[in-house]
Backbone as JSON, one array per atom type, in Angstrom:
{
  "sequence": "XXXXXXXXXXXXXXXXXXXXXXXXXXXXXXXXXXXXXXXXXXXXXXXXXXXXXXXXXXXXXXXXXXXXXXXXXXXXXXXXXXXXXXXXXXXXXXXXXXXXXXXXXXXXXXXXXXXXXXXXXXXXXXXXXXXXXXXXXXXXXXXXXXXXXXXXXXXXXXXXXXXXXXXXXXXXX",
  "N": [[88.71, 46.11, -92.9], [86.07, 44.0, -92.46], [84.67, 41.17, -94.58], [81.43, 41.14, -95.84], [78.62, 39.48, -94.25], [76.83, 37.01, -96.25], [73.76, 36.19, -97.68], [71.27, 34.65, -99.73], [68.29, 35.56, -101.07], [65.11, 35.09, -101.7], [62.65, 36.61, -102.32], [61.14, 39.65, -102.89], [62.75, 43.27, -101.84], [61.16, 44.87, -99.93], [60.02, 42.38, -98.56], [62.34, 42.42, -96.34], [62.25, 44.3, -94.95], [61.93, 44.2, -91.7], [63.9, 43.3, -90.89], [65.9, 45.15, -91.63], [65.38, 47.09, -90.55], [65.96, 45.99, -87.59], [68.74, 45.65, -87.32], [69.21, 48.28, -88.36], [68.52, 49.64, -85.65], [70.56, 48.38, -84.37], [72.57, 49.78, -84.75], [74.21, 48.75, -87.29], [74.77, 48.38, -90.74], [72.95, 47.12, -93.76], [73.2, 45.6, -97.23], [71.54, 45.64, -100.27], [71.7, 43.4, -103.21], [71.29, 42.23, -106.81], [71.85, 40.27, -108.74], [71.44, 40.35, -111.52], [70.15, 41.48, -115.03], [70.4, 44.93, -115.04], [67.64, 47.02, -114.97], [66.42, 49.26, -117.26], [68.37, 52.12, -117.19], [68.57, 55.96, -117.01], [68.41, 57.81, -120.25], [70.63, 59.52, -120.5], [72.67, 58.74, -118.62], [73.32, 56.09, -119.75], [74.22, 56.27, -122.27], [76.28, 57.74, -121.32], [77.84, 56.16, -119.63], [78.14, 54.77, -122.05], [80.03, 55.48, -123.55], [82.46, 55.57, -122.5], [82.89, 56.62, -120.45], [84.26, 56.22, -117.08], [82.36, 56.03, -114.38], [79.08, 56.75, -114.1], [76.93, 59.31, -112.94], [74.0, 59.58, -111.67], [72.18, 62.17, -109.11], [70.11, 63.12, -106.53], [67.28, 63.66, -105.02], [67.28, 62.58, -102.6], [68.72, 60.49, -103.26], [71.38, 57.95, -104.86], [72.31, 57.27, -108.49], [74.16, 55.0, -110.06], [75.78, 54.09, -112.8], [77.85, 51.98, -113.8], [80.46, 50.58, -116.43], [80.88, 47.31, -116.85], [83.74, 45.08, -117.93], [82.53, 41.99, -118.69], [81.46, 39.13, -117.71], [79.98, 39.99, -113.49], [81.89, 40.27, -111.11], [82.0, 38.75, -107.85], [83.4, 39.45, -105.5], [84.18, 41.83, -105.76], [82.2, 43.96, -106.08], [81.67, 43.66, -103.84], [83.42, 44.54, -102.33], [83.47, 47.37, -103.62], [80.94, 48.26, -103.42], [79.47, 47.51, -100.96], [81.21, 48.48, -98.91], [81.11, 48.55, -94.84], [79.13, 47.42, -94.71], [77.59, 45.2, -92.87], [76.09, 42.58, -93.44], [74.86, 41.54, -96.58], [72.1, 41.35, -98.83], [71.43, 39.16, -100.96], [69.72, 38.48, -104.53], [69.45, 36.46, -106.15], [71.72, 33.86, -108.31], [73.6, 32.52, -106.05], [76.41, 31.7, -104.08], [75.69, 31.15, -101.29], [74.42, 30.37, -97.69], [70.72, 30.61, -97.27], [68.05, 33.04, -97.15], [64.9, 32.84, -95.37], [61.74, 34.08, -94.76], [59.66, 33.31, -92.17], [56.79, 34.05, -91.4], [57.09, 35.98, -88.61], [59.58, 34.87, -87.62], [62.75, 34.31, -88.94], [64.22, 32.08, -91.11], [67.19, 30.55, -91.61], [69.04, 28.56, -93.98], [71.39, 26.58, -94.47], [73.21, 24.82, -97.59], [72.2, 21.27, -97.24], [71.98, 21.34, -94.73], [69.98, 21.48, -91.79], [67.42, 24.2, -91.32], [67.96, 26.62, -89.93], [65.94, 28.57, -87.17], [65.61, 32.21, -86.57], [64.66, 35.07, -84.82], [64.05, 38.53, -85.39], [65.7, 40.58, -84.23], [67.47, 38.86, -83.41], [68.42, 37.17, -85.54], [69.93, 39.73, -86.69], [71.41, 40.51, -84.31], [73.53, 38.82, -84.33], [74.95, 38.9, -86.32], [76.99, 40.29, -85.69], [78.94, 39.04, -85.44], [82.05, 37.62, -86.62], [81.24, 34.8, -87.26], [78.94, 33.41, -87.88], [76.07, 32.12, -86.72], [75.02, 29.96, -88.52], [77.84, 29.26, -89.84], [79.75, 27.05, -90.85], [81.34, 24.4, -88.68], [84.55, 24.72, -87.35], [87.23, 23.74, -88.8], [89.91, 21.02, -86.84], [91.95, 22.4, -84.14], [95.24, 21.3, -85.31], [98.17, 20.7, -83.31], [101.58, 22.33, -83.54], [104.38, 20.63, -83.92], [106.81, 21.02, -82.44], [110.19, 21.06, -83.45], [112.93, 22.36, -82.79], [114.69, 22.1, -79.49], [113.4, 23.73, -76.96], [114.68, 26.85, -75.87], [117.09, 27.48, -73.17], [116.08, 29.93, -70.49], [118.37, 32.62, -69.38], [118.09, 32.41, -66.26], [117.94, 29.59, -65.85], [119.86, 28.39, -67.08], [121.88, 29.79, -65.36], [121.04, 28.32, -63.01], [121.28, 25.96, -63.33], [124.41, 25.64, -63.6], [125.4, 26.6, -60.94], [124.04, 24.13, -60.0], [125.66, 22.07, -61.22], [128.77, 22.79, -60.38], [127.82, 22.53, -57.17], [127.6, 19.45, -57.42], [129.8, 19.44, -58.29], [131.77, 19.84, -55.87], [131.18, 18.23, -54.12], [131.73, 15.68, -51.69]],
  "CA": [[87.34, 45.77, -92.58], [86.02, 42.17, -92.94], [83.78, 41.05, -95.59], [80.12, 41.19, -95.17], [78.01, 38.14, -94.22], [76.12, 37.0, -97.73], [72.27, 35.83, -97.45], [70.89, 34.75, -100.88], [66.85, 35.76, -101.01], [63.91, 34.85, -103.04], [61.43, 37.46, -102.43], [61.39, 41.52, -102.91], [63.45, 43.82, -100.94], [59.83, 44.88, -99.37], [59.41, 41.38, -97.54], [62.97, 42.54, -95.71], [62.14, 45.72, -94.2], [62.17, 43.86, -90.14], [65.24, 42.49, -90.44], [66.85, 46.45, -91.93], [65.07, 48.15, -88.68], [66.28, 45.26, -86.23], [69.75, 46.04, -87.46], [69.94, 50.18, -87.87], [68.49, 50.02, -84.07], [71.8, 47.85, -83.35], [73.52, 50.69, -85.55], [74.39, 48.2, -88.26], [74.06, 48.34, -92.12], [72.98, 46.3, -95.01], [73.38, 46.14, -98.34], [70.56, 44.71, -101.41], [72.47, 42.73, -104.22], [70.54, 41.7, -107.38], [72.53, 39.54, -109.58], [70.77, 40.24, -112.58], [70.64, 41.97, -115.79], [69.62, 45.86, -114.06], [66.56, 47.35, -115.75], [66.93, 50.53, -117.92], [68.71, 53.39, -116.39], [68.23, 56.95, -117.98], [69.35, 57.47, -121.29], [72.13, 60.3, -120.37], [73.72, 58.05, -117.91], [73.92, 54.98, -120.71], [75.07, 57.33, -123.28], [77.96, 58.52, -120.93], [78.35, 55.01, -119.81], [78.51, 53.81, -123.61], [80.95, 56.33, -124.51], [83.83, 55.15, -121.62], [82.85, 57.06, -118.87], [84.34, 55.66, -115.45], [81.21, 55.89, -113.61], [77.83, 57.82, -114.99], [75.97, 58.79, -111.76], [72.72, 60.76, -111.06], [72.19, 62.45, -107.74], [69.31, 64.38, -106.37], [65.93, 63.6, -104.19], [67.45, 61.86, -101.54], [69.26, 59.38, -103.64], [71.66, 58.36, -106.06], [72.03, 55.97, -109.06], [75.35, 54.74, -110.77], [76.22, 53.16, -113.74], [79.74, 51.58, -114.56], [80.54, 49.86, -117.69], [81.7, 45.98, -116.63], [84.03, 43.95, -118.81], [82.35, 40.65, -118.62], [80.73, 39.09, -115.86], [80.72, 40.99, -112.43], [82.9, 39.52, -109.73], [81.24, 39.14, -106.72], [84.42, 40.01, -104.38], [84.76, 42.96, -106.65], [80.98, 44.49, -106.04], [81.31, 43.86, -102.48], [84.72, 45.71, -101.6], [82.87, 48.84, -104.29], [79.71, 49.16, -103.16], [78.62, 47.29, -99.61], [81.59, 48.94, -97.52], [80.56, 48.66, -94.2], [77.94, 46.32, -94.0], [77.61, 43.65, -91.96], [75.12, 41.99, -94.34], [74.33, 41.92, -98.17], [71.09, 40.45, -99.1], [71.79, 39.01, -102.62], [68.86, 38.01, -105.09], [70.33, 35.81, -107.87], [72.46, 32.92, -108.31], [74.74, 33.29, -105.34], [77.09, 30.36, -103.42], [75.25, 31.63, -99.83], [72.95, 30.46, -97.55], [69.15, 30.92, -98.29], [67.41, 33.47, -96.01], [63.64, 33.35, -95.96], [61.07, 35.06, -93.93], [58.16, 33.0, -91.82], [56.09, 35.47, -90.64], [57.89, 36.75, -87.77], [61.09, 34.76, -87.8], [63.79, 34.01, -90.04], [65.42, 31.1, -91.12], [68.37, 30.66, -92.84], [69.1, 27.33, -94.53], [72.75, 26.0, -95.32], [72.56, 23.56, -98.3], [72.98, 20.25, -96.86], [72.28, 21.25, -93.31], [68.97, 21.77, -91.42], [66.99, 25.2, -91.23], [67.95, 27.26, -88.14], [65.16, 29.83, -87.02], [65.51, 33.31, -85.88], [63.66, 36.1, -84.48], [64.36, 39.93, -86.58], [66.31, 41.05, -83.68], [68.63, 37.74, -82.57], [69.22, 37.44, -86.51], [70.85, 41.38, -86.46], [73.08, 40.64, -83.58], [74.04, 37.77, -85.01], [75.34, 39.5, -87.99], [77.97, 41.23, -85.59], [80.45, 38.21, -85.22], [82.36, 36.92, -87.87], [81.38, 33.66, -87.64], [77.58, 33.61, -87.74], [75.67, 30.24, -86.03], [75.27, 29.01, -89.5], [78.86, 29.02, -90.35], [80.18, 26.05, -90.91], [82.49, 24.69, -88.15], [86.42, 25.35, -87.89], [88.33, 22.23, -88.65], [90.43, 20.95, -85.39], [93.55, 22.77, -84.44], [96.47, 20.7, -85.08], [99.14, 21.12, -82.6], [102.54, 22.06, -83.78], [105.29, 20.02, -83.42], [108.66, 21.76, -82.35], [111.61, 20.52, -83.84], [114.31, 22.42, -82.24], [113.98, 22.41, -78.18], [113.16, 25.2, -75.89], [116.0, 27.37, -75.34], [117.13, 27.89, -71.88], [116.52, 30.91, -70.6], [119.64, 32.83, -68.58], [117.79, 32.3, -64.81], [117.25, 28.23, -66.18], [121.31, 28.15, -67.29], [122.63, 30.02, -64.37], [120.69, 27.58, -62.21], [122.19, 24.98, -64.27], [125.68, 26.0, -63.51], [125.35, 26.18, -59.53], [123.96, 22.53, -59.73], [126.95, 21.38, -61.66], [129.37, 23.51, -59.23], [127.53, 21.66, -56.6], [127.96, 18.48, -58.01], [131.53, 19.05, -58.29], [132.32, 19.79, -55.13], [130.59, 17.41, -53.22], [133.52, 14.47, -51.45]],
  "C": [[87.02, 44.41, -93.19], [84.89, 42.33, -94.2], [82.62, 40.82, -94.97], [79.12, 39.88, -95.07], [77.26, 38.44, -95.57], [74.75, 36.42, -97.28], [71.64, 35.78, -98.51], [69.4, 34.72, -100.41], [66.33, 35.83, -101.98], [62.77, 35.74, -103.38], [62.43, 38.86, -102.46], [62.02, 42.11, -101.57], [62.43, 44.59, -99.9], [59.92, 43.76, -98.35], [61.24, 41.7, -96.03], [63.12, 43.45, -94.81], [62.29, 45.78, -92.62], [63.1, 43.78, -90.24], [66.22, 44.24, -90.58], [66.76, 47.04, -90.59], [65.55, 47.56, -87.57], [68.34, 45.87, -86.57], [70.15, 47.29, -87.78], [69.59, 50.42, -86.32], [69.67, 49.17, -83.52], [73.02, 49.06, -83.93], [74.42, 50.04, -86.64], [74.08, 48.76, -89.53], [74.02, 47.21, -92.65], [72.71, 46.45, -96.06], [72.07, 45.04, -99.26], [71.7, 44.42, -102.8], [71.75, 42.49, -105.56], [71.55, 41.81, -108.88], [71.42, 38.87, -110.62], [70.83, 41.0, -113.74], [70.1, 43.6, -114.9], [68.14, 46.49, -115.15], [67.39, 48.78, -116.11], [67.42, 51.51, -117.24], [68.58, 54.76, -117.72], [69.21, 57.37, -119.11], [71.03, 58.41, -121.2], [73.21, 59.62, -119.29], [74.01, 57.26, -118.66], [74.48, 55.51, -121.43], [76.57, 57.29, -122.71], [78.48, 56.94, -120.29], [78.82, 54.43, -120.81], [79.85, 54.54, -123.91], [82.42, 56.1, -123.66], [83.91, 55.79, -120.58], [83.25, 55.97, -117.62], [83.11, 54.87, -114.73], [80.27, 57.25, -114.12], [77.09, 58.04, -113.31], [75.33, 60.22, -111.66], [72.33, 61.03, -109.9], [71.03, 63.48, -107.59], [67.88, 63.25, -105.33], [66.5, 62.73, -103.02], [68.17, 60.93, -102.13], [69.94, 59.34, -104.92], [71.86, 57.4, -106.86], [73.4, 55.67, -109.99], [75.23, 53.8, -111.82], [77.61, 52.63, -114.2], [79.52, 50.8, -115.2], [81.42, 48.7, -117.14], [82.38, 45.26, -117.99], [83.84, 42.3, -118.64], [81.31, 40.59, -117.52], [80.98, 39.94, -114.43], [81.36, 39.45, -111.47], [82.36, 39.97, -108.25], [82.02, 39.56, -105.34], [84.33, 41.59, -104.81], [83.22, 43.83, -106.35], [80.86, 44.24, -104.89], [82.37, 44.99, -101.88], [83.83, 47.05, -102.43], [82.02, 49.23, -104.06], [78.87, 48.32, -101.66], [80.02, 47.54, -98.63], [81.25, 49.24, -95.96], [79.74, 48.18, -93.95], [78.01, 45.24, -93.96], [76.78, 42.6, -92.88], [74.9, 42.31, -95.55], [73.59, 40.89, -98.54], [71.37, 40.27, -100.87], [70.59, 38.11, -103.34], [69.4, 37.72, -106.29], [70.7, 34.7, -107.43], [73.44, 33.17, -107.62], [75.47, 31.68, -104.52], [77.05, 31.35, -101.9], [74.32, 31.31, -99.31], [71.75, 31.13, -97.22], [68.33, 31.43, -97.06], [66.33, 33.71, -96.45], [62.89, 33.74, -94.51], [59.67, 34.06, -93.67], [57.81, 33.87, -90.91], [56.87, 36.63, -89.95], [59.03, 36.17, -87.54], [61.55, 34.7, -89.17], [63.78, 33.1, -90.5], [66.25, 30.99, -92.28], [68.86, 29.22, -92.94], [70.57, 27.37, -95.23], [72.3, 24.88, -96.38], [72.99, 21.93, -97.77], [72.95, 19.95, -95.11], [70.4, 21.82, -92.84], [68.69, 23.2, -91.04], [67.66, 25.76, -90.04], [67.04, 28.59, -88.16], [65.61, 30.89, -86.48], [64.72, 34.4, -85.93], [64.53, 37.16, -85.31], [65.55, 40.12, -85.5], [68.04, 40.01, -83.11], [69.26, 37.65, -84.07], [70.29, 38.85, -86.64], [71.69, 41.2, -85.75], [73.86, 39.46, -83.68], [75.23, 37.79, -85.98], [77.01, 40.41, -87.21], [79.23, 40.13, -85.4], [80.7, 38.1, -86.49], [82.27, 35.57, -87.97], [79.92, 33.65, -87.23], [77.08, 32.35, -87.5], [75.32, 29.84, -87.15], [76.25, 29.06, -90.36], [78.95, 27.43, -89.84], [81.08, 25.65, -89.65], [83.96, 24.58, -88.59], [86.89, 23.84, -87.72], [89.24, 21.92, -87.46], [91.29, 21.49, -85.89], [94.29, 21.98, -83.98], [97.25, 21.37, -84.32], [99.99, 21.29, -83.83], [103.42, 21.45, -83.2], [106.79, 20.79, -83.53], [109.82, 20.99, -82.54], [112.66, 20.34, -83.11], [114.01, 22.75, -80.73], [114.62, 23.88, -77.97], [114.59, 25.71, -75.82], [116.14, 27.41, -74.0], [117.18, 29.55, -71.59], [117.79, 31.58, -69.09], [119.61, 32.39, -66.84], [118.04, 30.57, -65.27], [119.19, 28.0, -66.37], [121.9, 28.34, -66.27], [122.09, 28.76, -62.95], [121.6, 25.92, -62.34], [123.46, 24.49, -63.86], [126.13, 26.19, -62.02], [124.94, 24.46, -59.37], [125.18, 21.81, -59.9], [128.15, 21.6, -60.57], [129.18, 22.41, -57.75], [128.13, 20.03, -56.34], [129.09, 18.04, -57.87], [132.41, 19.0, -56.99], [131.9, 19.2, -53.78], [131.72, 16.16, -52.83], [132.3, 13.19, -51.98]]
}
């Protein structure tokens, strides 16, 4: 499965709520990111986090909440393959190397750094999200030809043809 388009955002996961519904009615997902310190989680999950637990995780009302103990900084390849499997999109709020999706009114736009805004509507952004190369990717560098070294082989119809010419050839006065 490919990796999920990135979209760094400045506002609450509230001002995104069009863009989630334009994409579960295409049968898409997306994921919320927030590259930050997390706020308190309950003390029997830190506990069992502090103590070397794997993963501490609370489950119940419809939802559930994990804690894993990181050595160091997180790795942002590493928090996408573990926890946005499957989605086409991960809205990330933090310091992220992605471009910058904000919300006018009823469109989009998403801003490369270095490159001019491009607008979209809730619904043209979502199916957008299903290629892998999204209209504000960058473009693809030209494709160089290769150059073939060793020539074409002949193949057996191209030889035997070959071999009547010569024949020919030979027995011509």
């Amino acid at each position: 499965m490919s990796a999920p388009h990135l979209l760094r955002v400045e506002e609450g996961p509230e001002r995104f709520a069009p863009l989630a519904e334009a994409t579960r009615a295409l049968g898409l997902r997306i994921g919320w990111l927030e590259l930050a310190p997390p706020p308190p989680v309950p003390g029997s999950l830190e506990t069992a986090a502090g103590f070397g637990a794997l993963r501490a995780v609370a489950a119940g009302g419809g939802r559930s909440v994990t804690v894993k103990p990181l050595k160091g900084e997180p790795v942002l390849a590493d928090l996408l393959r573990e926890h946005f499997r499957g989605c086409v999109l991960v809205l990330v709020q933090g310091e992220a190397a992605a471009p910058l999706l904000r919300s006018d009114g009823e469109r989009w736009t998403v801003t490369v750094l270095g490159e001019a805004a491009r607008a979209f509507a809730a619904t043209d952004l979502a199916e957008a999200l299903r290629s892998p190369r999204p209209p504000w990717a960058p473009p693809l560098p030209p494709r160089v030809e290769k150059v073939r070294k060793k020539p074409k082989k002949k193949t057996k119809a191209e030889k035997k043809a070959e071999r009547r010419s010569k024949k020919k050839g030979d027995s011509a006065p």
